[in-house]
matplotlib code that plots the C-alpha trace (Angstrom):
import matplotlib.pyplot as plt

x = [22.8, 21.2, 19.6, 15.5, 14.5, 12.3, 8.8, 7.2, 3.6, 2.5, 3.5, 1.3, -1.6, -1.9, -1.7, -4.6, -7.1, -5.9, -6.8, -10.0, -11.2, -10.6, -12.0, -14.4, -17.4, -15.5, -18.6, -15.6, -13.9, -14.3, -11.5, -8.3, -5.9, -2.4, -0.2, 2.2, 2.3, 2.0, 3.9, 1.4, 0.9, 3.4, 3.5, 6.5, 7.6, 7.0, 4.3, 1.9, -1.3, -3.2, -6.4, -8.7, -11.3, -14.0, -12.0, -9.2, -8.6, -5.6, -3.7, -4.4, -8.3, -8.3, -8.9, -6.1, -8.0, -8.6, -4.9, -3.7, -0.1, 2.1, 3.9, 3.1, 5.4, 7.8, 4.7, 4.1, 0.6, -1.0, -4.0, -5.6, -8.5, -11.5, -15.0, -15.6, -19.0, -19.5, -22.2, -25.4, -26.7, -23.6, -24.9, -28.7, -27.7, -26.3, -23.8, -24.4, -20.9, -18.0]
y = [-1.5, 0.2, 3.7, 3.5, 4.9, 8.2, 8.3, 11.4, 12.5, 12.5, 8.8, 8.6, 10.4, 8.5, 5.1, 6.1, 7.0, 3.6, 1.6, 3.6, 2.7, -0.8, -1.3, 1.3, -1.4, -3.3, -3.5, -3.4, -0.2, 2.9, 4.8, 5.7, 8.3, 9.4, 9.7, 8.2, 3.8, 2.1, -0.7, -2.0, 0.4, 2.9, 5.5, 5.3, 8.5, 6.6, 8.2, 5.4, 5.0, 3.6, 2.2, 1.6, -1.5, -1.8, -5.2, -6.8, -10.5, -12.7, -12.8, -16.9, -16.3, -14.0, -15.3, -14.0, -11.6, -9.8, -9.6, -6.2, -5.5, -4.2, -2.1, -1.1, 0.2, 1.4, 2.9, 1.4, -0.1, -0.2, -1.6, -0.1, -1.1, 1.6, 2.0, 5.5, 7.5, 10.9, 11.3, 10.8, 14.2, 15.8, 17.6, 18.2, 21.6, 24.2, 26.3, 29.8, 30.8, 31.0]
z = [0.9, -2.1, -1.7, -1.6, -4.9, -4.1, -5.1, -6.4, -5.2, -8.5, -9.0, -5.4, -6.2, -10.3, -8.7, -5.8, -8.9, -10.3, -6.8, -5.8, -10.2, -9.1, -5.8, -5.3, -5.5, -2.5, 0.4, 3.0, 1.3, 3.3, 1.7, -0.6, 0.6, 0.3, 4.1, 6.1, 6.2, 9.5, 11.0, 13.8, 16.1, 15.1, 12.0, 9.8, 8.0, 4.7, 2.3, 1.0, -0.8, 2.1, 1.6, 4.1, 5.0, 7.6, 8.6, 6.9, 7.0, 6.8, 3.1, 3.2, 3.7, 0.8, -2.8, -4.7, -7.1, -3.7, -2.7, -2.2, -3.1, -0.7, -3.5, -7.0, -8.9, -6.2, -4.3, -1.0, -0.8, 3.0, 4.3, 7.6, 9.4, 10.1, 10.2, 8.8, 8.7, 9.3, 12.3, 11.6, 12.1, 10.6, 7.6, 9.0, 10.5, 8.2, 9.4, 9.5, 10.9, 9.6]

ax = plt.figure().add_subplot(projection="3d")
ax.plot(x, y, z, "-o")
ax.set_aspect("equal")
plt.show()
């Protein structure tokens, strides 16, 4: 069995700016980041670009310009489901504290 080809963070970080450039219009986008894939329920110890969508939806129900790749260039690609917002109230009070 070959040995998995390492990928460097900077090879990570060029391709997130890449992916956020094309699908930062997506409605369903919520974010781009850089961290460790998932399989299902469990975290692997694989760094990925991981993007993340309100909901995702099968690969068949997608047209195929929305296809996400699993792996671009030797970077793992993955897809996670989350509805992000900061609270609603979250920036009304300044902090006075540090």
């Amino acid at each position: 069995m070959p040995a998995k080809k390492t990928v460097s963070d900077a090879k990570r970080r060029a391709w997130l700016q890449k992916l956020y450039r094309r699908l930062r219009l997506r409605p369903k986008l919520t974010g781009i980041d850089i961290g460790y894939a998932w399989n299902g329920e469990t975290q692997t110890k694989e760094k990925s670009v991981r993007v993340h969508l309100t909901q995702k939806r099968p690969l068949e129900a997608l047209p195929e310009h929305e296809v996400i790749p699993k792996e671009i260039d030797g970077v793992r690609i993955d897809v996670l489901e989350g509805n992000y917002r900061l609270p609603e109230n979250s920036l009304a009070q300044p902090q006075t504290k540090r």
